[in-house]
C-alpha positions in Angstrom: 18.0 8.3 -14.4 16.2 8.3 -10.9 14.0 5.5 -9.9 11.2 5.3 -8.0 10.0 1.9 -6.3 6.6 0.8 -5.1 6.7 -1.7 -2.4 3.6 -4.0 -2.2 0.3 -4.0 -4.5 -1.9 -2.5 -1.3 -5.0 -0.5 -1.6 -3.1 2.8 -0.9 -1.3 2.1 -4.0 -3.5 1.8 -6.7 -4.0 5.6 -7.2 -0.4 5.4 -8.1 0.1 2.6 -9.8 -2.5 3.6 -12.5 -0.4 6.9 -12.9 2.8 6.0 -12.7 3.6 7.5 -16.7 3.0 11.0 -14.8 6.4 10.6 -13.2 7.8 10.6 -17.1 10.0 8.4 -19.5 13.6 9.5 -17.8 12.3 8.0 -14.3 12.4 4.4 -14.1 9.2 2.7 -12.5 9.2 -0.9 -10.4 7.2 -1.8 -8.6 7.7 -5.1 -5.8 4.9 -7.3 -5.0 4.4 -10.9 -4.0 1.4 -11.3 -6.0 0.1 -10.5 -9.2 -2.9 -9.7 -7.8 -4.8 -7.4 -5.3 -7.5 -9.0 -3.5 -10.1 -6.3 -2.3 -10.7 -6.8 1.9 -13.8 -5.2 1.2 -15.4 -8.0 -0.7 -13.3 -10.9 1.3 -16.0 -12.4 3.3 -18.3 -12.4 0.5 -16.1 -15.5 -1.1 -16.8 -17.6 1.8 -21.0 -17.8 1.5 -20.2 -18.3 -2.5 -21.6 -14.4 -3.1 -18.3 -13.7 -5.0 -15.7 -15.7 -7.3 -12.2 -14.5 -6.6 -12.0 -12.5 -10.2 -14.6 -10.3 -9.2 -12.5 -8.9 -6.3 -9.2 -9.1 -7.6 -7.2 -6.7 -9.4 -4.2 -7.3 -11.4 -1.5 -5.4 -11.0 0.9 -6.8 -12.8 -1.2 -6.0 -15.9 -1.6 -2.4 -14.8 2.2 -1.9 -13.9 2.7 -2.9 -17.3 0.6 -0.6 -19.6 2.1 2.2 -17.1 5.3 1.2 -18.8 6.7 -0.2 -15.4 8.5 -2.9 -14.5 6.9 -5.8 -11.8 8.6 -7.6 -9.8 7.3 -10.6 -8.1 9.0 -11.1 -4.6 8.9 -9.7 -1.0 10.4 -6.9 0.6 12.0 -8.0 3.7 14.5 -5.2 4.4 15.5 -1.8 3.6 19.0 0.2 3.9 17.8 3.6 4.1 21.6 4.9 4.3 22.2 3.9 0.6 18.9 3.5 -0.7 18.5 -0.6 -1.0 16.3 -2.8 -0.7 16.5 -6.1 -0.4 14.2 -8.9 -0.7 13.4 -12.4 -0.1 15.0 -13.7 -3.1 18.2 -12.1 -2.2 17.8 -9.6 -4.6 19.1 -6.1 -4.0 17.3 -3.3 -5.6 18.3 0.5 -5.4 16.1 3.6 -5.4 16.2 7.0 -5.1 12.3 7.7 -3.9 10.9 4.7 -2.4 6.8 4.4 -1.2 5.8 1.1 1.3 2.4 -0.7 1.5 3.3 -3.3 2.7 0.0 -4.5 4.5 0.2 -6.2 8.0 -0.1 -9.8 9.6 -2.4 -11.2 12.1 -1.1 -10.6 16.0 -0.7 -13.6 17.4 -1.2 -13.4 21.5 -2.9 -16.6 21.6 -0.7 -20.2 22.6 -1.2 -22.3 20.0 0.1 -26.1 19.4 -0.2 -29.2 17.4 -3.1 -27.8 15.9 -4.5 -27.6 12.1 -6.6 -25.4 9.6 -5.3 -22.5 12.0 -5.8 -19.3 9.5 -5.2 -16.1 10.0 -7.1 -13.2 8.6 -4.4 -11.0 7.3 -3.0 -11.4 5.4 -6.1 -10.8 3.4 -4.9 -14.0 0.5 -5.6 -16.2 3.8 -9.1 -16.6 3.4 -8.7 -18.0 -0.2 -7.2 -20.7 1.6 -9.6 -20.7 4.1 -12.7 -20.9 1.3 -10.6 -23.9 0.2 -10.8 -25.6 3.1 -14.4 -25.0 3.6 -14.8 -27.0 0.1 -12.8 -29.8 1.3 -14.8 -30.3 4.9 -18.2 -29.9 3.0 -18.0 -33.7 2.6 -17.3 -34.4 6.2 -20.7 -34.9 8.1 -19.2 -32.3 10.9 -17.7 -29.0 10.7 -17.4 -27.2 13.6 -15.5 -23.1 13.1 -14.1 -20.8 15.7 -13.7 -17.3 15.1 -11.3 -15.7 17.1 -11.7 -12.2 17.9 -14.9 -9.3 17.8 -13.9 -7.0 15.7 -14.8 -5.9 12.4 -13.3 -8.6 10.6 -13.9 -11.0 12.8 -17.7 -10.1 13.0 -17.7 -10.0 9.3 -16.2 -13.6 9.1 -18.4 -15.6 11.4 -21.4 -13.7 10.0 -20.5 -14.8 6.4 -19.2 -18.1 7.8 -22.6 -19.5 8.7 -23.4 -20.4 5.3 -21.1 -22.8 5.9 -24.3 -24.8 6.5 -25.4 -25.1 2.5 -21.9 -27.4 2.4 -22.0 -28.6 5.7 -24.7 -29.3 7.5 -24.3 -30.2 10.7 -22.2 -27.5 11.7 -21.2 -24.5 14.5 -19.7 -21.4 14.4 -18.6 -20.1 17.7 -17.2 -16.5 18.0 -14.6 -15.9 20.6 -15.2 -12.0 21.8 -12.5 -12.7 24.6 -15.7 -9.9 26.1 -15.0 -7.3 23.7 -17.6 -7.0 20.5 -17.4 -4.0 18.0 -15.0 -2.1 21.0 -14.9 0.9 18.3 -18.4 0.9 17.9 -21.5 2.4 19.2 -24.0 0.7 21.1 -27.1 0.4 19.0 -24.4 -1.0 15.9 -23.0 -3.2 18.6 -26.9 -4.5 19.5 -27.3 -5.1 15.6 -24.7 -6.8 14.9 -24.9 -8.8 18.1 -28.5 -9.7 17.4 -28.0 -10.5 13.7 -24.9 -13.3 14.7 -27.4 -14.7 17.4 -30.5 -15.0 14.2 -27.7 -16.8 12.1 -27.4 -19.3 15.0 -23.7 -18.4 15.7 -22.6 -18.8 19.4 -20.5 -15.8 20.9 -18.1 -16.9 23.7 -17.1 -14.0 26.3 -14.4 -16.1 28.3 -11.1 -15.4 27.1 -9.1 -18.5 25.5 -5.7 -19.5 27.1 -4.4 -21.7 24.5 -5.4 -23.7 21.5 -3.5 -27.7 21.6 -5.0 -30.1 19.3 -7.6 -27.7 17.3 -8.9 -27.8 21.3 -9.7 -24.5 22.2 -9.6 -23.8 26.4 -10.7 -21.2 28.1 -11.5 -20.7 31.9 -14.7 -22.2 32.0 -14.7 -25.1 29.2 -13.3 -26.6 26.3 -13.9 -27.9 22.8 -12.4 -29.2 19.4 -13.0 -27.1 16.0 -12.1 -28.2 13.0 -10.9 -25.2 11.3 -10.1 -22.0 13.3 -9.8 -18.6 12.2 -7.5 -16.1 14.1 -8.9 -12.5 13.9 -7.4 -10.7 16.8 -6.1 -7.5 15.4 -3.2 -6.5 12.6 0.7 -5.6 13.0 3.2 -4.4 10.5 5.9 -6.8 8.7 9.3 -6.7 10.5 10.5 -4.7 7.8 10.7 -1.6 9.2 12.0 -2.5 12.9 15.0 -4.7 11.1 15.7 -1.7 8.9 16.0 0.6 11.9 13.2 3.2 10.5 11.2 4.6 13.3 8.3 2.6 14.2 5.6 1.9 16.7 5.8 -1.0 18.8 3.8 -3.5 16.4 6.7 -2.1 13.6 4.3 0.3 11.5 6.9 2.8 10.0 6.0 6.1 11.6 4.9 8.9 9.1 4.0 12.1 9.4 1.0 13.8 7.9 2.4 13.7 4.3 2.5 10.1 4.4 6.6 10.3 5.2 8.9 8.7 7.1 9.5 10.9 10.1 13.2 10.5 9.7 13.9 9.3 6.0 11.9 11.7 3.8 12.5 10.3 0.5 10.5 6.9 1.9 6.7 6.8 2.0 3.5 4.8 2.7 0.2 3.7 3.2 -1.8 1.4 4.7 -2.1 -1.0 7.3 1.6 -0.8 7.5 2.5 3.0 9.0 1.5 5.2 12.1 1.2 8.3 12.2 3.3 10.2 14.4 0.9 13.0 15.3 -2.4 11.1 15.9 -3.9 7.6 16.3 -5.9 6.0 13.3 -8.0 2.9 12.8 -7.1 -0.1 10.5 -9.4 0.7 7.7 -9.3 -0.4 4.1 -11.5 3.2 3.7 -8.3 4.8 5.3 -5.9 2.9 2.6 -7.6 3.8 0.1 -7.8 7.7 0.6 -4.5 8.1 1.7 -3.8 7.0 -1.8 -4.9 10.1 -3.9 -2.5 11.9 -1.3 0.0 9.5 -1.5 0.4 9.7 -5.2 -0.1 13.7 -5.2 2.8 13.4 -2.6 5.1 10.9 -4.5 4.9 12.9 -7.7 5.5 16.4 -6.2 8.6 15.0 -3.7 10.1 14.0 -7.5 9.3 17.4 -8.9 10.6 19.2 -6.1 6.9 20.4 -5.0 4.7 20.9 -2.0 3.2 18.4 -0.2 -0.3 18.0 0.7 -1.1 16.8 4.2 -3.4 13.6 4.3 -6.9 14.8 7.1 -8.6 11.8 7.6 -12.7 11.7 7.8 -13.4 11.6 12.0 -16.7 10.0 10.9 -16.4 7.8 7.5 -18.9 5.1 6.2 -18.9 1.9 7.4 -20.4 -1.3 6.6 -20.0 -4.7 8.2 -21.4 -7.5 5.6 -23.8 -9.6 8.5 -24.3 -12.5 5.2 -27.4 -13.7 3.6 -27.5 -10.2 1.7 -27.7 -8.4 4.6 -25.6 -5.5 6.1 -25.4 -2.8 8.7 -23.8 0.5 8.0 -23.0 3.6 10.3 -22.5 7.5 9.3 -22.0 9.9 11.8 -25.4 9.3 13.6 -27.2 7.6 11.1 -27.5 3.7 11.2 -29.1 1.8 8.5 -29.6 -2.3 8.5 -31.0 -5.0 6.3 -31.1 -5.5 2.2 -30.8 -1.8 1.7 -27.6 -1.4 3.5 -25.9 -4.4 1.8 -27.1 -3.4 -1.4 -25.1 -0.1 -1.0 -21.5 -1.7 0.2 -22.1 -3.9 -3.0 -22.9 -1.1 -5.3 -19.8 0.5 -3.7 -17.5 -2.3 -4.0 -18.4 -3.5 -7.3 -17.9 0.3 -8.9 -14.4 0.7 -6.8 -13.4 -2.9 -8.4 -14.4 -2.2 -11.6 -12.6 1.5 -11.9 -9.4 -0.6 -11.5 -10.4 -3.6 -14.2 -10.7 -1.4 -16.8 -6.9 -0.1 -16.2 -6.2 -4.2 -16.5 
């Protein structure tokens, strides 16, 4: 009997997951995941200002892997032998397979000193900022809360925006954003100016100067210095070690490299997803939109490798939706040339969100 192993509970492998009976009853199913539960990065920030409850952007995959007749295990992948097909993972377990498919997610890059400090969280993984909503709780009954967010990007933007509710627990409060002079780089301008304007209405300070280390919750940069009580590290995402201590091709920050169907460039019976490969061919931004359409392709791909089929390459859009949540029900989205801000552009991500969660639930 051959058996065919999913490797983490991401995005790009929920298409799969909810089909994993195609693969029929002489192929045995596992799937590996640290959690019972998928947290949808698309809805994330919205737990911090109270908009959502962790249920309504959570999917269970456990529950799915079992009415797919699969079997779930809860642990981490920490290393593969590609040679003989194992894996093996944190618990010391060794699992075999014979078609093998990784999303994995990534981690936060940490390039920033940082010592003797507290209530450090990093974004990603994405599970961090149920953590971080706990803490949040827990200082609402201090008379003084001051946040630092560090790093412009999308998420980043997306957390100090949301963040500034912080305020209904919390009153006398800051939320500083470090840009370390880079804001939306991937951006265009006028989105840039939105965003940039609607963090400046919610009374959230952006700091250009770059920091050169964090001791004591003190953050110090070239021109000053200042403690924060709970800091949030947002400076970009890297692969697990997995793949560079497995010695599977991968770029420097260890995302396995793939070509365009979604396969390892040297091991083709291993595939993934995600924030955790690279394509060989072409660069692509980290993108839960990017996860999640690789996914149709990635279960097309996974199910015609084990019936001995063509593959289908994965194009990505050049110009997909995007939507940065800017709090307080308010949003600002881009599509090829069209930007659109206020109530009507959160409105849409939520309508999006909710229907993408809710095509999962039912499958619970």
């Amino acid at each position: 009997m051959k058996k065919l192993v999913l490797a983490g509970g991401g995005h790009a492998h929920l298409e799969t997951l909810t089909n994993l009976k195609k693969f029929g009853p002489y192929t045995e199913k596992i799937v590996i995941s640290p959690d019972e539960n998928l947290l949808y990065s698309g809805m994330a920030p919205g737990l911090l200002e109270g908009r959502y409850s962790k249920d309504q952007f959570s999917i269970n995959i456990k529950k799915i892997t079992k009415r797919q007749g699969a079997s779930f295990i809860k642990d981490r992948l920490i290393k593969i032998e590609p040679e003989q097909n194992i894996l093996i993972l944190d618990s010391g377990k060794k699992i075999k397979y014979d078609l093998l498919s990784v999303n994995t997610g990534s981690i936060t890059k940490e390039n920033i000193p940082i010592q003797n400090s507290k209530n450090i969280i990093n974004v990603k993984p994405i599970d961090n900022l149920l953590n971080l909503n706990e803490i949040l709780n827990k200082k609402s009954k201090d008379k003084k809360c001051n946040v630092a967010v560090i790093g412009a990007g999308a998420a980043g933007v997306e957390i100090a925006a949301t963040m500034a509710s912080i305020r209904k627990r919390c009153a006398n409060s800051r939320v500083t954003l470090f840009s370390g002079g880079y804001f939306l780089p991937i951006f265009p301008k006028r989105f840039k100016d939105i965003a940039f304007k609607y963090l400046l209405s919610r009374n959230i300070k952006i700091e250009s100067s770059p920091i050169k280390k964090i001791d004591n919750n003190i953050i110090q940069t070239g021109k000053n210095e200042d403690f924060y009580e709970i800091i949030v590290v947002a400076t970009g995402t890297m692969a697990h070690d997995i793949f560079i201590k497995s010695g599977i091709p991968a770029s420097p920050y260890g995302d396995m490299k793939v070509n365009n169907f979604l396969q390892s460039i040297k091991y083709k019976n291993i595939f993934g997803g995600g924030d955790c490969i690279y394509f060989e061919n072409h660069s692509l931004v980290k993108a839960g939109v990017h996860a999640v359409k690789e996914g149709k392709i990635l279960y097309h791909n996974l199910l015609n490798f084990h019936k001995n089929k063509a593959l289908k390459k994965f194009i990505p859009e050049d110009d997909f939706l995007q939507i940065l949540n800017l709090g307080k029900g308010e949003a600002v989205l881009k599509k090829k040339r069209l930007i659109l801000k206020g109530r009507s552009a959160f409105i849409l991500k939520d309508l999006i969100d909710k229907n993408f969660i809710r095509k999962f639930k039912m499958l619970e």
